[in-house]
N, C-alpha and C positions, 0 to 999 in steps of 0.2 A: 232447644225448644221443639214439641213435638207436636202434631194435630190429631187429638183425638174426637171420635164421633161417640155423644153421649145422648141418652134419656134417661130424664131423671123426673119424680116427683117431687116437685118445691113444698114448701113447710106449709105453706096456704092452700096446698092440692091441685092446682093446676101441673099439667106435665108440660116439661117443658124441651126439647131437643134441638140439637144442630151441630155445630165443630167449634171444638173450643182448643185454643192455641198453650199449653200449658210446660212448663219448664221442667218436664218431668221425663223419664224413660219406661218408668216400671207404671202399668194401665193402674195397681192397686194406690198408689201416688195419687193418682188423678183424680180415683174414686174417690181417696179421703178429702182434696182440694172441692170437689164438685159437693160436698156432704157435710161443708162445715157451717154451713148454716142452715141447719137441722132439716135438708132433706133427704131421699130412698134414690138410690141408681137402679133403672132399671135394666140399662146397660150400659156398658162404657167400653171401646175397642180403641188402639193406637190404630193410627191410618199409615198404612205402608211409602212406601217411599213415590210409587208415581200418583197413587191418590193423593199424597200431600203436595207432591208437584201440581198437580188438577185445582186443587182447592187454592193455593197459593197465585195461579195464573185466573182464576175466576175472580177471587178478591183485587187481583191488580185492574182487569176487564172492565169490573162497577165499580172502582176507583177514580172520582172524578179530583179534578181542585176544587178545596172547601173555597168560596168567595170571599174574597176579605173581609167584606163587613161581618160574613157568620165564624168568622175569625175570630176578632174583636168581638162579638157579642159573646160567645162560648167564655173564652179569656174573661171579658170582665163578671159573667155569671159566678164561674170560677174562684174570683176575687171575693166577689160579697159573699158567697156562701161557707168558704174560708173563716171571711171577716167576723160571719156569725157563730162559728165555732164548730162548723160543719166539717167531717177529715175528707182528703182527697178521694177517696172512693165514692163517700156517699154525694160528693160534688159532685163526678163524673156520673154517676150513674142518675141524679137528676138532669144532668144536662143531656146524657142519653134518651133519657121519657119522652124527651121535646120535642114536638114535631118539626120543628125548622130544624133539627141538628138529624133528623133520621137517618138519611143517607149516611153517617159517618156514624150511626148507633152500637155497630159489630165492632166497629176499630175501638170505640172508647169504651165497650164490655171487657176487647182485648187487654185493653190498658190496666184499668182494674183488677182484669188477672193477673197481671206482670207488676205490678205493685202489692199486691196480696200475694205473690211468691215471692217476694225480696227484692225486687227492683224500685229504685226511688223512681220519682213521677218523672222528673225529666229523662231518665235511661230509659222509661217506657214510651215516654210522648216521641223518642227519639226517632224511633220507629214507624212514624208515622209523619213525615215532612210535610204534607198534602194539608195535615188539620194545622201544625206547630212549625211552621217559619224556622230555618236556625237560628234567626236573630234571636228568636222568643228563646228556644232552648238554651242558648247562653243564659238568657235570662232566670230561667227557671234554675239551671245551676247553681247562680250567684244567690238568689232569693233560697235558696236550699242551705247554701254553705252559711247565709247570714239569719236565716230565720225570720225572712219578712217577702217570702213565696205568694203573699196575698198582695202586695205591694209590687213586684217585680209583675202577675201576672195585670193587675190596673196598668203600669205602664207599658206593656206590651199590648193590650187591647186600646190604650189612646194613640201609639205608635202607628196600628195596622190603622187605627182611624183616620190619621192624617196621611195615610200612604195612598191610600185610597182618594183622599181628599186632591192630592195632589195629582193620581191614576187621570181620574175624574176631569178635573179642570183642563190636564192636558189634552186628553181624548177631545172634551168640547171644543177648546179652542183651534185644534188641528182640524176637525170637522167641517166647519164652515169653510174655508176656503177649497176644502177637496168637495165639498157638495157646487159650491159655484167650479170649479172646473170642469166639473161632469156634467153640471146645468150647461154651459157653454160649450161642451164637445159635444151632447146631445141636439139641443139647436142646430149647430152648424151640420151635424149626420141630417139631421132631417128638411133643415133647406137644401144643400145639396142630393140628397136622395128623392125626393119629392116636391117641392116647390119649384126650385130652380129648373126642371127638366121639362116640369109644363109649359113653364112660360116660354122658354128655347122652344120647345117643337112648335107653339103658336106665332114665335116671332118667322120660323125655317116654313109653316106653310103657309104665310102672308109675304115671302120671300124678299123679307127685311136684311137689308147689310149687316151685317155684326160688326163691330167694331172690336177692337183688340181685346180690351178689358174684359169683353165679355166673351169670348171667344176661351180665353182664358177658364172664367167659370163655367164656360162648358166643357173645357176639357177635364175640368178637377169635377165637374158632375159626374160624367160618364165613366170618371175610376171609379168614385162611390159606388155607382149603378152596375161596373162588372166587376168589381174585385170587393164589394162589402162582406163577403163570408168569407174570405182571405185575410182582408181587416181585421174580423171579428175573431178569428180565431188567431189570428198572429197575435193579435192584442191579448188575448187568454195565455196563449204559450208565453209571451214577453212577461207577462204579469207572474207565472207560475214560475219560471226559470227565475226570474228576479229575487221572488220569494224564497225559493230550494238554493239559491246560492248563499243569499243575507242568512239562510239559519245553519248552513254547512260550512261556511268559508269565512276563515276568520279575518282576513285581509280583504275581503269585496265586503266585509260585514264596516272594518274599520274607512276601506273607502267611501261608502255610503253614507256613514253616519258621520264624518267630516262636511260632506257635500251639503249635507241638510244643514249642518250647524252653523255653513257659509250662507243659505238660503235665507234673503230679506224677513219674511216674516216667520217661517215655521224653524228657521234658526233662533229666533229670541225664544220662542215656546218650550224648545226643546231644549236649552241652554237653563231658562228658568224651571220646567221640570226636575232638570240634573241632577242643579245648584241646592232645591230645594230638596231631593232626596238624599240628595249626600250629605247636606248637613242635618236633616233631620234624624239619620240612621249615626251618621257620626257620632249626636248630641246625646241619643240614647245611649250608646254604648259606651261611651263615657262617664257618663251619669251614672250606671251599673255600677261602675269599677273597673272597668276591661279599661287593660292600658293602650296606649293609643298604636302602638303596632300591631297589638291583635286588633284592635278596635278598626285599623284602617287592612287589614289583611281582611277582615270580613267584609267589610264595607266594598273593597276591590271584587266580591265573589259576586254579592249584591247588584251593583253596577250591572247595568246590561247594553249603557252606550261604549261603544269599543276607545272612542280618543277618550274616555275620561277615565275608564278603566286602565288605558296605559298610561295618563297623567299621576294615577291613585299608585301604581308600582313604581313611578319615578319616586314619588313622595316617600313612598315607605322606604325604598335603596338610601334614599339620603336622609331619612329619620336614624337609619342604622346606622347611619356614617358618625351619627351624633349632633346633625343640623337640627335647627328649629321648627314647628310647626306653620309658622308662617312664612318664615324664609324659602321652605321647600314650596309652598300654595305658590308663594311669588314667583319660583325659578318656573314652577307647570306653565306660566302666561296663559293658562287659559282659564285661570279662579278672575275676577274683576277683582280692583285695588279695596273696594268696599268689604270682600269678603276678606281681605288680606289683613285691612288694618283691623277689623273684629277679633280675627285670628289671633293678630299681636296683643290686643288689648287682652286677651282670656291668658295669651302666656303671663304675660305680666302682671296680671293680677289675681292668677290662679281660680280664672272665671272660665276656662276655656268651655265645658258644658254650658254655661250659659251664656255665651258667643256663640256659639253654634247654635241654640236653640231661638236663638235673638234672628238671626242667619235664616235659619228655616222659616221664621214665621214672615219676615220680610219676603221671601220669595215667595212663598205661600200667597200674599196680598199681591204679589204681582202677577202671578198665574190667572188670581182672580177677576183682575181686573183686565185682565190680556181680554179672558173670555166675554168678557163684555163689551170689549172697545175691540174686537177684533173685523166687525163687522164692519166701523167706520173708516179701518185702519186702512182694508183692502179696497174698500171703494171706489176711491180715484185710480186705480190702477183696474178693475172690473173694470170701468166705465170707460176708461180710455181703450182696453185692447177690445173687449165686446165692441163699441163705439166705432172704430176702426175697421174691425172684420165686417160689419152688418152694413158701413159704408161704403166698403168696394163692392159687396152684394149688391146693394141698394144701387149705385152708379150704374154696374156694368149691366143692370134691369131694365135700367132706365133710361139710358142714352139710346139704345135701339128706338124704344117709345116717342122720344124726341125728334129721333131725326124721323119716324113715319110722320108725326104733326108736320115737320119741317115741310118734307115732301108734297104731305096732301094738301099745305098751303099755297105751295109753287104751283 
């Protein structure tokens, strides 16, 4: 593959130029490729080796990720336009016109050229991970090798549909409780950085006794009051180094995401997310055709929680061995007995795609329902520790107050 810089006159007279990525070596190639639908070159040059480096590192620079839903929309566009008897190029290149697919407009011109030189569509989509998921590429494979490529890209767009659905749900429900702990670490910064300090210096120049409790919250005031930009930024570095190890270190990644899975409530979130990805990604690649040790070798690449991804390599070691699909889920201990007997039931009945998609849609409804009832879940636990900190506030305020009343009565 070479990057040539062309202008050319198109058949309707507008001129039209830029860099076009072509499977060719000899510039006369290119010319005839750029010309076969009956326009004039009015010039055409191969790009040398560090101008193609240049070009090649700018294209990765405005390379963002396509978002899922305009995943799934492309895909099913795709699909219907197929279904109406449209070939792959003239698909791509209406889904190129679109203004929501703009950004990715150059890649899927690209494509078309790499299909119009002898590449079938998934060896071109390949090339391009950002717009087409592996998952989808399999797909595109299998719907190639079987001839129902309009069918494989529908279910790869309701696929990215429900991934997202699931994205979604988690994010929400992880959200609420991280919004009330920052609600409540901000209260507490700001009564001890400002509340708490007036009332002390008004109790120290009416030369009231302090009493212990609050003596206490004066001395946790006056950290606030000298070290809050020491705070602030240790909290930034803690937070930052937290980050840069979870996406560099696969062992602080795996202890992390243990820890969480242990945690009362964002442990159920994050377990029903998993549960629900893993069989909805399983269901599909089974469904395909893909057998179930590539299906679960892709599924393991997918995975991005670290204990579930090495429960998913236990599975496949003992799939090899010649074990069952459920027996192995059972030995992992960490699938629940629900998904286990599903499991069995699909060996046994040779339903296993639809056990898993049965699987998916169950966790799916619990995701759903987490993010609704997550608010009342946390509540009693809000109320009892906010409840708790704002009453020793509240005490150690207020017994000074008390004993002045006491005093001024004597």
């Amino acid at each position: 593959m070479n990057f040539f810089r062309y202008k050319i006159i198109e058949q309707s007279g507008q001129v039209a130029s830029g860099v076009v990525r072509l499977p060719y070596q000899e510039t006369m190639s290119a010319v005839t490729h750029l010309e076969r639908n009956g326009g004039f070159t009015i010039y055409v040059r191969k790009l040398g080796k560090l101008a193609s480096f240049f070009v090649k590192l700018d294209t990765l620079r405005r390379r963002k990720r396509l978002k899922r839903t305009l995943q799934a929309e492309l895909l099913n566009n795709l699909s219907l336009m197929l279904r109406s008897g449209l070939p792959m190029t003239t698909a791509l290149a209406e889904s190129a016109s679109g203004k929501e697919l703009s950004q990715v407009a150059g890649d899927l011109k690209d494509i078309i050229e790499r299909i119009q030189g002898g590449a079938s569509f998934s060896e071109a989509a390949e090339h391009y991970g950002y717009i087409f998921p592996k998952t989808v590429i399999h797909l595109l494979k299998i719907g190639e090798e079987t001839g129902k490529l309009d069918e494989m890209l529908k279910d790869g767009a309701d696929h990215l549909t429900r991934i997202q659905q699931i994205v979604s749900d988690t994010k929400q429900a992880l959200m609420y409780p991280c919004f009330v702990l920052m609600a409540m670490t901000g209260g507490l910064i700001f009564w001890f950085a400002y509340v708490v300090p007036k009332i002390i210096s008004l109790f120290q120049e009416m030369d009231v006794e302090l009493p212990r409790i609050t003596l206490i919250l004066v001395a946790v005031s006056e950290f606030f009051q000298v070290y809050y930009m020491h705070l602030l930024l240790g909290g930034i570095l803690f937070a930052g180094s937290l980050v840069s190890a979870y996406k560099s270190n696969q062992r602080f990644r795996k202890t992390i995401d243990a820890l969480l899975l242990k945690t009362p409530i964002a442990g159920t979130i994050i377990a029903a997310s998993a549960l629900a990805f893993i069989t909805e990604y399983f269901a599909l690649l089974i469904n395909a055709g893909i057998d179930i040790l590539q299906s679960l070798s892709i599924l393991k690449k997918a995975v991005s929680n670290e204990v579930y991804k090495e429960k998913l390599e236990k599975i496949l070691q003992g799939l090899a061995r010649g074990n069952g699909v459920s027996e192995e889920f059972r030995k992992a201990t960490i699938f629940p007995s629900f998904v286990v007997r599903m499991l069995k039931i699909g060996e046994l009945s040779g339903t296993l795609s639809d056990q898993l998609a049965h699987i998916a849609m169950e966790y799916r409804k619990k995701l759903s329902i987490l993010v609704s009832t997550i608010g009342k879940m946390i509540e009693p636990a809000v109320l009892v520790v906010a409840g708790g900190i704002f009453m020793i506030i509240v005490i150690g305020l207020f017994l000074p107050i008390y004993d002045l009343i006491s005093q001024i009565g004597v």
